[in-house]
C-alpha positions, 0 to 999 in steps of 0.5 A: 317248864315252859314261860309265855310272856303276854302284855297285859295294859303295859305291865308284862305277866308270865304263866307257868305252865306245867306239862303234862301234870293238871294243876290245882289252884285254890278252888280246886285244890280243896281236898287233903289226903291223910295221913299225909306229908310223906310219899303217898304209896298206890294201895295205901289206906287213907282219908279223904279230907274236904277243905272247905267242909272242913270234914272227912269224906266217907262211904254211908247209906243215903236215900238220894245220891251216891252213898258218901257223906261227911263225918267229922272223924274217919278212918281210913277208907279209900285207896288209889290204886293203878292199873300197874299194882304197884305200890310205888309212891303216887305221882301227880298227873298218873291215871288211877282208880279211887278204891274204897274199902269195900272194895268198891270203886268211884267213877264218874256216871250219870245218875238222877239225884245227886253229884254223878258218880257211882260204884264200880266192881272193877276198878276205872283208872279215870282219875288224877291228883293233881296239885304237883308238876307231872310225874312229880311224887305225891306228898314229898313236899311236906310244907303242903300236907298234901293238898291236892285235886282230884280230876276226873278225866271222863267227865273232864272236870275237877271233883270238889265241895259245893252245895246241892239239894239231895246227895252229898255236897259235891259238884264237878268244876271245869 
């Protein structure tokens, strides 16, 4: 880990920062994968839980915008997947695809209404979670409850709560 010092009105302030892992912070950081605090593995089915809508993400039919909605109570519908098929633990930082239980997959794409994603046939390894140190097991610090972001490399943008006309509420955050 690397330290920089920078001067700051006098006063001296260091930033950590963690390579190669994307880290997550308070605006970022707001989802929750259940069950969690134990090692995630690849392939595990789990739920995806919004901080702040204080609800679970699930796979619904909608009229505008991709096909996802809120629910106060879900099963576990999603899955992350990687390119290997391994089903070692998740790390923090690695390339992977969201896989619902369908068999779908979520990837980043523009559309007319709604946050830009859609469904793939085939899986698209363009996410990572982040929240932990690269390479770092996701879930192994149980203190947290496995709070993590999901950053989306091909939009280049965290996936996260916000509020918006037609579509589920999600919005990309630089």
């Amino acid at each position: 880990m690397k330290r920089i010092a920078v001067l700051l009105g006098g006063a001296v302030l260091f930033a950590a920062l963690a390579v190669p892992g994307r880290g997550a912070d308070q605006n970022t950081a707001n989802w929750r994968l259940v069950p969690g605090g134990h090692p995630i593995p690849a392939n595990d089915s789990l739920s995806l839980f919004n901080l702040t809508a204080r609800k679970f993400l699930v796979w619904s039919p909608r009229r505008f915008g991709i096909n996802l909605r809120y629910v106060a109570k879900a099963g576990r519908g999603f899955s992350f997947v990687r390119a290997s098929k391994s089903d070692e633990p998740l790390t923090y930082g690695e390339p992977l695809a969201i896989r619902q239980r369908s068999g779908r997959f979520l990837h980043h794409a523009k559309r007319r209404f709604g946050v830009d994603l859609a469904w793939s046939g085939t899986p698209v390894y363009e996410w990572e979670i982040g929240g932990g140190g690269g390479g770092t097991v996701v879930g192994a610090d149980t203190a947290r409850h496995t709070q993590v972001s999901l950053f989306n490399t091909h939009a280049g943008a965290y996936l996260v709560y916000g509020e918006r006309g037609p579509g589920v509420n999600l919005v990309w955050k630089q």
